[in-house]
TORKOL-4160 file (C-alpha; in steps of 0.2 Angstrom, whole numbers, padded with zeros to 4 digits, m for minus):
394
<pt num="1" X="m0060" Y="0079" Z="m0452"/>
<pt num="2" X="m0078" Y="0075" Z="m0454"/>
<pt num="3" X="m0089" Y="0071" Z="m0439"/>
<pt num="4" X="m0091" Y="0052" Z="m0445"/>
<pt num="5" X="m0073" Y="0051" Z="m0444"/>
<pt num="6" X="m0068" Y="0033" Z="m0436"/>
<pt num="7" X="m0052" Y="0042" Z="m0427"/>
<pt num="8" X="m0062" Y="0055" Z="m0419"/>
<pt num="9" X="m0075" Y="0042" Z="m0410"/>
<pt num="10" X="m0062" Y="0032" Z="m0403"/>
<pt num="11" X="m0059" Y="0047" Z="m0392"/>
<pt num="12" X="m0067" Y="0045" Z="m0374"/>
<pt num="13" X="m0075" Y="0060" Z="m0365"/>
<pt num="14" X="m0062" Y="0058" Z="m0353"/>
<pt num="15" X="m0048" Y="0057" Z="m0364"/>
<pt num="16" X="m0057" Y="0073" Z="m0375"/>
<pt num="17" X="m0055" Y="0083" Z="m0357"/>
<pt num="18" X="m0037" Y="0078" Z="m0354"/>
<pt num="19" X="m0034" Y="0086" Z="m0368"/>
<pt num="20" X="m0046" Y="0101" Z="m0373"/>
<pt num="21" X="m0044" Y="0108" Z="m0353"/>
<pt num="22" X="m0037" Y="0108" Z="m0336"/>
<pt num="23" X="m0047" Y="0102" Z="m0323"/>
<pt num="24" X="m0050" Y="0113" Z="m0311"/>
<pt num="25" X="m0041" Y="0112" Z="m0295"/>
<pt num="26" X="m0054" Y="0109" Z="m0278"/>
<pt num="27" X="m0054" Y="0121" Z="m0265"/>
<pt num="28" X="m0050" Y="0116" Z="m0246"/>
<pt num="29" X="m0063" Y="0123" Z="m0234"/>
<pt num="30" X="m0057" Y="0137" Z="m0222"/>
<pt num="31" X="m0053" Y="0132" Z="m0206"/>
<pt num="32" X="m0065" Y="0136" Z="m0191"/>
<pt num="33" X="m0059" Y="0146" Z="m0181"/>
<pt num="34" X="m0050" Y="0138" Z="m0163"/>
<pt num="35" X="m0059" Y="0146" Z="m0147"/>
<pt num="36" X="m0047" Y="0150" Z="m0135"/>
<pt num="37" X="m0050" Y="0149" Z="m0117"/>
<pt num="38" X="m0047" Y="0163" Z="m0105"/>
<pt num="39" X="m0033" Y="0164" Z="m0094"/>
<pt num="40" X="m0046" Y="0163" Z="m0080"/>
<pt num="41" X="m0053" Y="0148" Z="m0085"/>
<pt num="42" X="m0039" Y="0139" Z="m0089"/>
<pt num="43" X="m0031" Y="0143" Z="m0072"/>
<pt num="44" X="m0047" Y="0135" Z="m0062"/>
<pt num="45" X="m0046" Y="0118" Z="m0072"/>
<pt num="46" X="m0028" Y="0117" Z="m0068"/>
<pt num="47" X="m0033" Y="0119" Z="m0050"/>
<pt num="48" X="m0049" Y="0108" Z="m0054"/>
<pt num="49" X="m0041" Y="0093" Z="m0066"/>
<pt num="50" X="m0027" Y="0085" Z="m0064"/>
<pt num="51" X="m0022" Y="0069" Z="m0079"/>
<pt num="52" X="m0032" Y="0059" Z="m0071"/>
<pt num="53" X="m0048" Y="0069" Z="m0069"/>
<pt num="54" X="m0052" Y="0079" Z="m0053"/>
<pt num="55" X="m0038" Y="0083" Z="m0040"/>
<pt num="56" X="m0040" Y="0067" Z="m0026"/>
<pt num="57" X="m0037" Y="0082" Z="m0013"/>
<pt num="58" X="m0055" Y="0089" Z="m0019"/>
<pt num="59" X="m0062" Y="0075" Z="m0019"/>
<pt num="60" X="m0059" Y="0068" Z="m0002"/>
<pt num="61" X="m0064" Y="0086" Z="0004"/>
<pt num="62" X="m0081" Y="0084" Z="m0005"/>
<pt num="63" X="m0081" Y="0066" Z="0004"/>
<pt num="64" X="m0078" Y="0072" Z="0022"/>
<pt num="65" X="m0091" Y="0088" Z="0020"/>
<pt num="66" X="m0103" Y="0074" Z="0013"/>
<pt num="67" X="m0100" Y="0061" Z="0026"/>
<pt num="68" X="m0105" Y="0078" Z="0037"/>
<pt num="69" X="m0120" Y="0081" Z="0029"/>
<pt num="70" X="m0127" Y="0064" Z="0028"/>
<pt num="71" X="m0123" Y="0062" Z="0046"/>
<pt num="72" X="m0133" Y="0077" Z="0050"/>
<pt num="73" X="m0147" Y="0074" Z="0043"/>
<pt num="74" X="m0147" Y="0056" Z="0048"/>
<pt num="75" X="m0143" Y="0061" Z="0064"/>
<pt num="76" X="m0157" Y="0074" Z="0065"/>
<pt num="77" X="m0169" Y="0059" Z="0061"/>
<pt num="78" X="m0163" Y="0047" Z="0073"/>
<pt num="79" X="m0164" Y="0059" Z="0087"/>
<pt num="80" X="m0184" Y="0063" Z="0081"/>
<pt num="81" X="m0187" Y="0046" Z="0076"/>
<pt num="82" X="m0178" Y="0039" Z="0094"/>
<pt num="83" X="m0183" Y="0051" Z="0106"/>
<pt num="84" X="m0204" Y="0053" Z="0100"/>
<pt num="85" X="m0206" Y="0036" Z="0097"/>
<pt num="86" X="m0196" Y="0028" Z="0105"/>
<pt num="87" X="m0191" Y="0036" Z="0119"/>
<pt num="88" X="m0175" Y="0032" Z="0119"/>
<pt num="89" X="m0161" Y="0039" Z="0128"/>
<pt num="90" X="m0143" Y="0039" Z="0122"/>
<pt num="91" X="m0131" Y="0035" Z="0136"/>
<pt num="92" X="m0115" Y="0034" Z="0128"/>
<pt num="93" X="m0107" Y="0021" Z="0139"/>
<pt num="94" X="m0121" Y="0007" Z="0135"/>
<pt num="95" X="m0121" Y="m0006" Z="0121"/>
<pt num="96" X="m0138" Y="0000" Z="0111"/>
<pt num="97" X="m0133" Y="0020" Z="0109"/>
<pt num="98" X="m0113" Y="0014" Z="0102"/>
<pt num="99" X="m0124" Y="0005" Z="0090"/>
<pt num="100" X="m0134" Y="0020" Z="0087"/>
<pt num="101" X="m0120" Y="0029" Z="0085"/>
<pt num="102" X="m0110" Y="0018" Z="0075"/>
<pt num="103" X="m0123" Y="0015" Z="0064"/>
<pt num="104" X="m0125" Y="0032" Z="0059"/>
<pt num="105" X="m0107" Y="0034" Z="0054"/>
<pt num="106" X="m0107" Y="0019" Z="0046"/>
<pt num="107" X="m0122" Y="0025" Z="0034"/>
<pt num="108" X="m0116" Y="0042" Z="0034"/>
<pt num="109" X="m0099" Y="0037" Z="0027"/>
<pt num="110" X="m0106" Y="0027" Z="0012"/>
<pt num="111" X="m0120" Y="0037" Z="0006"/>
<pt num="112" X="m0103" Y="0050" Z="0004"/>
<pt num="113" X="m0094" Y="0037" Z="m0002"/>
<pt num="114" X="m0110" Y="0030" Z="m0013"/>
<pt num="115" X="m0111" Y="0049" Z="m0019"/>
<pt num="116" X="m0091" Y="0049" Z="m0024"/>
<pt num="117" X="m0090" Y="0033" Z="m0032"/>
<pt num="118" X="m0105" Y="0043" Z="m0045"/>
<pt num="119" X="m0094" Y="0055" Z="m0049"/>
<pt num="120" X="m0080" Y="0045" Z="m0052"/>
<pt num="121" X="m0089" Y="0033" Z="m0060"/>
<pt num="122" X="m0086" Y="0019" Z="m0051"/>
<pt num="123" X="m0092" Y="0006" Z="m0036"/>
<pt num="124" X="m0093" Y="0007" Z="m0020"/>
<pt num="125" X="m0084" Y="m0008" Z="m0019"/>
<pt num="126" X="m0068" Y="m0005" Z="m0027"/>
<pt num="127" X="m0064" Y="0009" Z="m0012"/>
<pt num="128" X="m0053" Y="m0006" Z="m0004"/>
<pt num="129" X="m0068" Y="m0019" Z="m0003"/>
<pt num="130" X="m0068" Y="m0029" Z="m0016"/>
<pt num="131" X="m0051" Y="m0039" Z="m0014"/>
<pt num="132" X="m0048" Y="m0059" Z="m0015"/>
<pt num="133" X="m0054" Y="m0070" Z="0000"/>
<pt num="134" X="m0065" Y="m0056" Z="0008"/>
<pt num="135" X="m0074" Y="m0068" Z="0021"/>
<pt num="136" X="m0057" Y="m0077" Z="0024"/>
<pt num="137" X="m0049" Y="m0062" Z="0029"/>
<pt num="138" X="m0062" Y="m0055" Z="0039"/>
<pt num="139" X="m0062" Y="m0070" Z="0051"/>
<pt num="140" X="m0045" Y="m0072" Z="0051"/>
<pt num="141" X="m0044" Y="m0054" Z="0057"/>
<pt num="142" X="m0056" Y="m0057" Z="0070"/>
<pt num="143" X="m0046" Y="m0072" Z="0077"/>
<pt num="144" X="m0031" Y="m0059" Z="0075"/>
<pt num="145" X="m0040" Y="m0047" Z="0087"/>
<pt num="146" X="m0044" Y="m0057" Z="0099"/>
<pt num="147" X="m0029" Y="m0065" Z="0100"/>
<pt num="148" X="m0016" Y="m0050" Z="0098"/>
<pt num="149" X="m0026" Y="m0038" Z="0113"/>
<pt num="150" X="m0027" Y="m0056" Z="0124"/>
<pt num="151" X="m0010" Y="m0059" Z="0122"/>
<pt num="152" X="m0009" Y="m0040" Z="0128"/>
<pt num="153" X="m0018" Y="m0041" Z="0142"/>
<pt num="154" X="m0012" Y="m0056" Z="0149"/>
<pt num="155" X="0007" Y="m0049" Z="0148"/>
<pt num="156" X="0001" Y="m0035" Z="0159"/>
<pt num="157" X="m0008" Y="m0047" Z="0172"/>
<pt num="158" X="0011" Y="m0058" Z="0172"/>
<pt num="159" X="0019" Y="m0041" Z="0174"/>
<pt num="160" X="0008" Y="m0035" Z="0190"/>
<pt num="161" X="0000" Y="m0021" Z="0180"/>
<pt num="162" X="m0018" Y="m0026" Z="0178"/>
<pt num="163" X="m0031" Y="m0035" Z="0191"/>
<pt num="164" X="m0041" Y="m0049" Z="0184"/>
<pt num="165" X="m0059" Y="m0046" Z="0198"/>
<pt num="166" X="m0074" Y="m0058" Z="0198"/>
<pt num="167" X="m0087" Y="m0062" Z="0183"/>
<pt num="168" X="m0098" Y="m0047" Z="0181"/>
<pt num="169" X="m0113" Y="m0055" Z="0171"/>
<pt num="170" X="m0122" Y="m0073" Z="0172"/>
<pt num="171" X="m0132" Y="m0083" Z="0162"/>
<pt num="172" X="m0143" Y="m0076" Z="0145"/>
<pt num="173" X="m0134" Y="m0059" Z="0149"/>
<pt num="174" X="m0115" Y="m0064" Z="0145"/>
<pt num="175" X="m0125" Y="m0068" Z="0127"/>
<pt num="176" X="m0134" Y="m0052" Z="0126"/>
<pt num="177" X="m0122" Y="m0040" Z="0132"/>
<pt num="178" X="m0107" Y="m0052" Z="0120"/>
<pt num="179" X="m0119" Y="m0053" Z="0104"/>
<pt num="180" X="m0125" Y="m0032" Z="0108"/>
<pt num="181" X="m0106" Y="m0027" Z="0109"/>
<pt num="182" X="m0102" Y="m0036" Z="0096"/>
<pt num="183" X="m0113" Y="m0029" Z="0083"/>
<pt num="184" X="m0109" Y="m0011" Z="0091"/>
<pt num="185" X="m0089" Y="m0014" Z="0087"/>
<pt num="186" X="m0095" Y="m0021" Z="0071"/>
<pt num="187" X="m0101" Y="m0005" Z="0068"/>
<pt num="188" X="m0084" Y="0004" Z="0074"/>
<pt num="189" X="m0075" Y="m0006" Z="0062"/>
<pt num="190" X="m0083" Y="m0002" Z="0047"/>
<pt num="191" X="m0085" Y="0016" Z="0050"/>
<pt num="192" X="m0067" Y="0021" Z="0055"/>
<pt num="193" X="m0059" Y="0010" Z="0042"/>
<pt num="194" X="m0071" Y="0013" Z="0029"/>
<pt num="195" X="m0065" Y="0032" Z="0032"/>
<pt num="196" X="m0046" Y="0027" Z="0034"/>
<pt num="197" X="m0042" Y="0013" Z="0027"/>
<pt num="198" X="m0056" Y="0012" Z="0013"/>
<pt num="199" X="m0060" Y="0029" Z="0004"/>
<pt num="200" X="m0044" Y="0040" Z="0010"/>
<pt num="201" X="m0033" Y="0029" Z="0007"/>
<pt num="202" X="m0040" Y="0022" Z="m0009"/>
<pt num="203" X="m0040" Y="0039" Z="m0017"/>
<pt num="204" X="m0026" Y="0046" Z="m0010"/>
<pt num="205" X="m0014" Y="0034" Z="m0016"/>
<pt num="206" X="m0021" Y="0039" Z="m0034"/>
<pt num="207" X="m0016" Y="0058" Z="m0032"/>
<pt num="208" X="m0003" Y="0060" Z="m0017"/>
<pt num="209" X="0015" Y="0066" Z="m0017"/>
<pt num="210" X="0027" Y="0069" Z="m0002"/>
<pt num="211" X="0025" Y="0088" Z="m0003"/>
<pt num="212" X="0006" Y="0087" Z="m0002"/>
<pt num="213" X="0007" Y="0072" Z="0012"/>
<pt num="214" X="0018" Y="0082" Z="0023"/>
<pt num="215" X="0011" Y="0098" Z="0023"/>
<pt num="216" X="m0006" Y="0088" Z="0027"/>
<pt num="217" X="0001" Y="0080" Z="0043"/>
<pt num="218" X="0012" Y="0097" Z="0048"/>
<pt num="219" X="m0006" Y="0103" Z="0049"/>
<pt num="220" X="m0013" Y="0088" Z="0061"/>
<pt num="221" X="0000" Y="0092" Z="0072"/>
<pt num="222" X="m0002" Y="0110" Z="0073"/>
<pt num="223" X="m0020" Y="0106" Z="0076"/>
<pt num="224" X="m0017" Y="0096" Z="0089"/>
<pt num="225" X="m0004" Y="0108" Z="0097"/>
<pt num="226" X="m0017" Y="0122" Z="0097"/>
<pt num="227" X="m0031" Y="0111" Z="0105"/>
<pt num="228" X="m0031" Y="0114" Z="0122"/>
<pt num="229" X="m0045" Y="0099" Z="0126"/>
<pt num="230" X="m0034" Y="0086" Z="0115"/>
<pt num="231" X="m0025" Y="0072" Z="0123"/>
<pt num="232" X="m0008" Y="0064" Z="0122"/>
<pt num="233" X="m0005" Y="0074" Z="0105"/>
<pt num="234" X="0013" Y="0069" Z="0108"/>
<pt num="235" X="0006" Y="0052" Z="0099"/>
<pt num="236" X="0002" Y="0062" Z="0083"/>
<pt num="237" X="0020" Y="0071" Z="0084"/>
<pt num="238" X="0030" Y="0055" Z="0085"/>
<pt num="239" X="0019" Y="0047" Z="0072"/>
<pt num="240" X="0022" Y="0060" Z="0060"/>
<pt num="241" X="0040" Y="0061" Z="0063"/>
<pt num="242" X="0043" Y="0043" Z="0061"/>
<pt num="243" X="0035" Y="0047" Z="0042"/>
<pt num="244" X="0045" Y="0058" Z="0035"/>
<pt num="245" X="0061" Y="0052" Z="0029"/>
<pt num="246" X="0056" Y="0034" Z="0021"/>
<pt num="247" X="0041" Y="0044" Z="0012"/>
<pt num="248" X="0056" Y="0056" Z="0007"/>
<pt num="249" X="0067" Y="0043" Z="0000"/>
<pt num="250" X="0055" Y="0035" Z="m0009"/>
<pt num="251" X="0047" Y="0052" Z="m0018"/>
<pt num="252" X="0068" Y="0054" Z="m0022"/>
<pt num="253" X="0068" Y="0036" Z="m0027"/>
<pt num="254" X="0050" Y="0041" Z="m0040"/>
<pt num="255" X="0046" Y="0023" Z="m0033"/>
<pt num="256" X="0027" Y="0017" Z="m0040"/>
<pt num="257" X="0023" Y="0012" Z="m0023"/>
<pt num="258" X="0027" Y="0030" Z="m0014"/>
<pt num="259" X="0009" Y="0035" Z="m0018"/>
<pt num="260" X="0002" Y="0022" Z="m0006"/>
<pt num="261" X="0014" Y="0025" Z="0009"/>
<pt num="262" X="0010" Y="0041" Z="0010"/>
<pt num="263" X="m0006" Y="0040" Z="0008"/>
<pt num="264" X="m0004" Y="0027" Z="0023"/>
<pt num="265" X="0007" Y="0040" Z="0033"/>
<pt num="266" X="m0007" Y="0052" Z="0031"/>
<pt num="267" X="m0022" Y="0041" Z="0035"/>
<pt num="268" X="m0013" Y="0034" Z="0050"/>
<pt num="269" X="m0008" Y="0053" Z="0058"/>
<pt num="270" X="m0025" Y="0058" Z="0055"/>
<pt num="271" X="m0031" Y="0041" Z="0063"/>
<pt num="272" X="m0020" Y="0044" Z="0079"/>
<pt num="273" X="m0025" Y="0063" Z="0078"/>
<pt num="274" X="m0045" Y="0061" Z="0080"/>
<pt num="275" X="m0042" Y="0048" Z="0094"/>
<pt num="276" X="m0037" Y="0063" Z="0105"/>
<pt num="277" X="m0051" Y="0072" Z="0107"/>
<pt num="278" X="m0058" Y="0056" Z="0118"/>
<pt num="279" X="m0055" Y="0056" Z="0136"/>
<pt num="280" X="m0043" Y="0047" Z="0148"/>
<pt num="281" X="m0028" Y="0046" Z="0133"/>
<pt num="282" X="m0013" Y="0046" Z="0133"/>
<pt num="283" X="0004" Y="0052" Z="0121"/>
<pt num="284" X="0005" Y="0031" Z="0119"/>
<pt num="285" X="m0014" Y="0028" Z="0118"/>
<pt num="286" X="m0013" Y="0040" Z="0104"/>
<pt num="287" X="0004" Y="0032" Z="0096"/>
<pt num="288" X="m0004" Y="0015" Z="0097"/>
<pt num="289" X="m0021" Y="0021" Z="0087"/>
<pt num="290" X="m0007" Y="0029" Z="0075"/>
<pt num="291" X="0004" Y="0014" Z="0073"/>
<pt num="292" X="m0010" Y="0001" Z="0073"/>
<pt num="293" X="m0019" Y="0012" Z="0059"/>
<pt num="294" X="m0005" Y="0011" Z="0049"/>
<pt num="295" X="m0004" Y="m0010" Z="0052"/>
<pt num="296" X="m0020" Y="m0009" Z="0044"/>
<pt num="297" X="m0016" Y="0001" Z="0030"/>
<pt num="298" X="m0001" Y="m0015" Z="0027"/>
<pt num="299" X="m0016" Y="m0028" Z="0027"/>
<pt num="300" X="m0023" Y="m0019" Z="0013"/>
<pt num="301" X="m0008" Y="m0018" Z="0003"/>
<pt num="302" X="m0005" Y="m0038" Z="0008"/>
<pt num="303" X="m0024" Y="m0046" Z="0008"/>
<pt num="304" X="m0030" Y="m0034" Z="m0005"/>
<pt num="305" X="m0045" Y="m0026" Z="0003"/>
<pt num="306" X="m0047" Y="m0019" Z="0018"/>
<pt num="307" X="m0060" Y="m0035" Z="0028"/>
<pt num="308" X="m0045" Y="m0042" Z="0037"/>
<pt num="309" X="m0041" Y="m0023" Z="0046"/>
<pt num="310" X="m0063" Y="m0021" Z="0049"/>
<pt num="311" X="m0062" Y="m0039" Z="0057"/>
<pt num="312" X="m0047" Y="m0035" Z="0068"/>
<pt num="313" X="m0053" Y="m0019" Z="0073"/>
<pt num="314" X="m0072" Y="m0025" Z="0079"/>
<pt num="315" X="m0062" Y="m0040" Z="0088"/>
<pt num="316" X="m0049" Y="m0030" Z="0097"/>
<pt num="317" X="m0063" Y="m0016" Z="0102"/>
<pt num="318" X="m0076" Y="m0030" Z="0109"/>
<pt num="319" X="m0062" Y="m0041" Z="0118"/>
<pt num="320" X="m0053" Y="m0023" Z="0125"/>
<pt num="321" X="m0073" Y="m0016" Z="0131"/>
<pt num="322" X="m0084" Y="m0033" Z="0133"/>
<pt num="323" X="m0072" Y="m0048" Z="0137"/>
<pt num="324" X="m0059" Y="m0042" Z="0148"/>
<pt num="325" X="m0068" Y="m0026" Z="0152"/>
<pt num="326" X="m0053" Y="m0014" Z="0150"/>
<pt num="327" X="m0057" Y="0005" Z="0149"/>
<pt num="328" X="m0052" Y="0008" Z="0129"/>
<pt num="329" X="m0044" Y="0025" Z="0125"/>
<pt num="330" X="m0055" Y="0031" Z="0142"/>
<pt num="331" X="m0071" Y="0023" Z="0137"/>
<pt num="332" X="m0078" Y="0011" Z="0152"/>
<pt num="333" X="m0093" Y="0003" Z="0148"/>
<pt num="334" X="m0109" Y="m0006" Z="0155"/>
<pt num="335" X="m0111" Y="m0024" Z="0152"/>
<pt num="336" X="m0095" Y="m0035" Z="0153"/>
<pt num="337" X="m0091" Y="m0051" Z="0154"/>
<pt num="338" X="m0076" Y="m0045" Z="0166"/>
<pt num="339" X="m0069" Y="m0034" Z="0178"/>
<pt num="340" X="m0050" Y="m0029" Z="0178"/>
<pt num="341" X="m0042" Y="m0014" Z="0183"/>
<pt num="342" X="m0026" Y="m0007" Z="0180"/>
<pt num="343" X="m0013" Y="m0006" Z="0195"/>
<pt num="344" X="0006" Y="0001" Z="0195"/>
<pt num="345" X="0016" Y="0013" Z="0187"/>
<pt num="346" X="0003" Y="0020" Z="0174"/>
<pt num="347" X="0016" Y="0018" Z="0160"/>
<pt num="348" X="0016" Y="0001" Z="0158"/>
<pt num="349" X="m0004" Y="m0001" Z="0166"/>
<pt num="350" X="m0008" Y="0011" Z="0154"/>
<pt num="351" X="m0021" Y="0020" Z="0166"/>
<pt num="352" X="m0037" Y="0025" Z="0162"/>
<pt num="353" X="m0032" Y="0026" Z="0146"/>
<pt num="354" X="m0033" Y="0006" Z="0147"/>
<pt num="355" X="m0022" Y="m0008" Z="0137"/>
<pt num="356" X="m0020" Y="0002" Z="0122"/>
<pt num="357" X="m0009" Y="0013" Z="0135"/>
<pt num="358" X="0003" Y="0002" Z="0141"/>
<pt num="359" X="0023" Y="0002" Z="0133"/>
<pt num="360" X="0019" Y="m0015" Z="0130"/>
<pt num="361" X="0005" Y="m0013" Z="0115"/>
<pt num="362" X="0020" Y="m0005" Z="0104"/>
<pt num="363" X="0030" Y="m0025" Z="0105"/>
<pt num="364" X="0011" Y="m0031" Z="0103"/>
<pt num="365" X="0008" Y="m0020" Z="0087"/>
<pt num="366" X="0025" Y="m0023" Z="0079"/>
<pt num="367" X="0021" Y="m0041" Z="0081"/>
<pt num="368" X="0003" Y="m0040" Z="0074"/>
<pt num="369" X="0014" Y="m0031" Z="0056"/>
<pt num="370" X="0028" Y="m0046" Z="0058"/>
<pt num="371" X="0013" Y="m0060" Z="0057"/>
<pt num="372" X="0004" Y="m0048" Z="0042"/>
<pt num="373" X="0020" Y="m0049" Z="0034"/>
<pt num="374" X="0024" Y="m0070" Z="0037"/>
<pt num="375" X="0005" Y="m0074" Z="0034"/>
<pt num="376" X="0002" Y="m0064" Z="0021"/>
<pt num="377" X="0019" Y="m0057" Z="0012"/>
<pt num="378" X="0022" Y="m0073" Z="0003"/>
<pt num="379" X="0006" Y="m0069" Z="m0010"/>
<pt num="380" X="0013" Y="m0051" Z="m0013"/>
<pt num="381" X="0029" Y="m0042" Z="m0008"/>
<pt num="382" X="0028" Y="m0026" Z="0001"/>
<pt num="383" X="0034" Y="m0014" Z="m0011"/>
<pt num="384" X="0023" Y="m0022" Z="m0027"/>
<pt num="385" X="0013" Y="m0010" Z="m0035"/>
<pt num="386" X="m0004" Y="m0012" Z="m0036"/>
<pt num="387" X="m0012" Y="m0011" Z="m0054"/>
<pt num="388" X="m0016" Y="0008" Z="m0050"/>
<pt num="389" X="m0003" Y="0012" Z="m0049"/>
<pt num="390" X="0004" Y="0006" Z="m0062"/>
<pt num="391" X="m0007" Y="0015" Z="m0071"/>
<pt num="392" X="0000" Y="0029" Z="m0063"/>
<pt num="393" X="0017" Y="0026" Z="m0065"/>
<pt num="394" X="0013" Y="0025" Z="m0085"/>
């Protein structure tokens, strides 16, 4: 067949290889190689990391050593900036040093918490803060404070256990001694629940189990049974055993919401536990700051954020110090409005341990949670779990 051959042109170079050779067959690249970790290493990340990024039992460490850190640096600044320029003298019964105070715990908790929210990459404002309604609830827990430690007080008066005396203060100073205490309990409600009700129990209900929770609150008790300069640490004992078997059954039950009532459990043990390094308390002072803790950590779980437990707080703290002038867990202050004194049987006047130590502030509190619940446990049932966890129960 000649090369001008008709038949032969029609023949595509394509075709022409089809059927003169065999493509050749492509070669897949080598693998790389897959670096494997040492034991070591792998060991610390499971100690480090758990599915949802770092352990939360870390991480409220890191927040506590950093709330420590910020407070002592602040603090060391305040006393220089006070004392040389000032010359100021902290006298821990007035108004100005509780805002001194106060203030520097307040700052000191949310530079840590400021430092936190970086390294989990998110806002300040979503450790418990950022709920519906925030001014709302505020108020309304200010109304709710007042109202709750009046109704307290006045029970003891009809009972015989506390002396209403005279009007200590007149004039401009019922305003400037009100409107001082005020900002200073202001102050005390931010700081302590922004480290109970806000951080803590925000991250903890990420992370926690039953296991982890008790062994956490076994240690506050042994704490408080080994110090010899605590007060009424049977409050922590009664707190922590009145814990255990609902946060049991619902670990058993694997129920979503069992991360937040530990959590809660934890929070309000430890709450109850720090109130007994102060003076003049008592095993039901200390049950009280317990049990009340934990009503706060309910309003977060019903109002969504934790302003209506910061309202509450400041208002029961400022009518307890200012209004009635109580002693409060053993603090009696300078500057209020009036004078009562606790007389009887020290169980139901409380003492020098003041309102919060009477048998009657348990009724008070269990009331407090039955209004929480009517007021607010229409919007959101108890044991609904928050988006969270959810997340976590996925």
């Amino acid at each position: 067949m000649t090369p001008e051959d008709p038949i032969q042109e029609q023949i595509s170079p394509l075709e022409s290889t089809a059927i003169g050779s065999v493509p050749p067959t492509p070669v897949a690249p080598a693998p790389r190689p897959v670096a494997i970790e040492p034991a070591e290493t792998r060991f610390l990340k499971s100690i480090l990391f758990g599915p949802t990024g770092v352990r939360v039992g870390w991480l409220v460490g890191l927040f506590i050593l950093l709330t420590f850190v910020f407070a002592g640096i602040l603090g060391a600044i305040l006393q220089l900036v006070l004392h040389n320029v000032f010359h100021f003298k902290i006298d821990k019964d007035t108004a100005q040093s509780f805002i001194v105070f106060e203030s520097l715990q307040a700052f000191s908790l949310l530079g840590a918490a400021f430092v936190c929210a970086l390294i989990e990459r998110r806002h300040v404002m979503d450790y418990n803060l950022s709920g519906p309604s925030r001014v709302r609830h505020f108020f309304t827990g200010i109304l709710g404070g007042f109202v709750a430690l009046s109704a307290l007080v006045g029970a003891l008066y009809a009972g015989g256990w506390l002396h209403v005396g005279a009007i200590s203060l007149s004039g401009l100073a019922i305003f400037q001694f009100g409107a001082l205490w005020g900002i200073a309990f202001l102050g005390t409600g931010l700081s302590e629940e922004g480290m109970s009700r806000c951080y803590m129990l925000y991250t903890l209900t990420r992370g926690i189990n039953f296991w982890w929770a008790l062994g956490t609150v076994s240690t506050f008790c042994a704490l408080a049974f080994v110090n010899s300069k605590g007060n009424g640490s049977g409050g922590v004992y009664l707190m922590a055993a009145l814990g255990v078997l609902p946060c049991l059954l619902l670990h058993l039950k694997k129920s979503s919401a069992a991360g937040f009532w530990q959590a809660s459990w934890l929070t309000s043990t430890l709450f109850g536990y720090i109130h007994t390094f102060n003076d003049g308390e008592t095993w039901i002072g200390i049950f009280s700051a317990a049990a009340i803790g934990f009503v706060f950590c309910v309003s977060v779980r019903l109002t969504g954020s934790a302003w209506w437990a910061i309202g509450f707080h400041a208002a029961w703290d400022w009518a307890q110090t200012f209004f009635f002038g109580t002693a409060d867990s053993g603090f009696a202050p300078k500057g209020h409005y009036l004078t009562t004194t606790p007389t009887g049987a020290v169980l139901w006047s409380g003492g020098s341990d003041g309102p919060e130590g009477s048998l009657l502030v348990i009724p008070t509190v269990l009331l407090v949670l039955l209004a929480l619940i009517i007021v607010y446990g229409r919007r959101r049932t108890l044991l609904q779990p928050s988006p969270d966890e959810r997340q976590i129960a996925a």
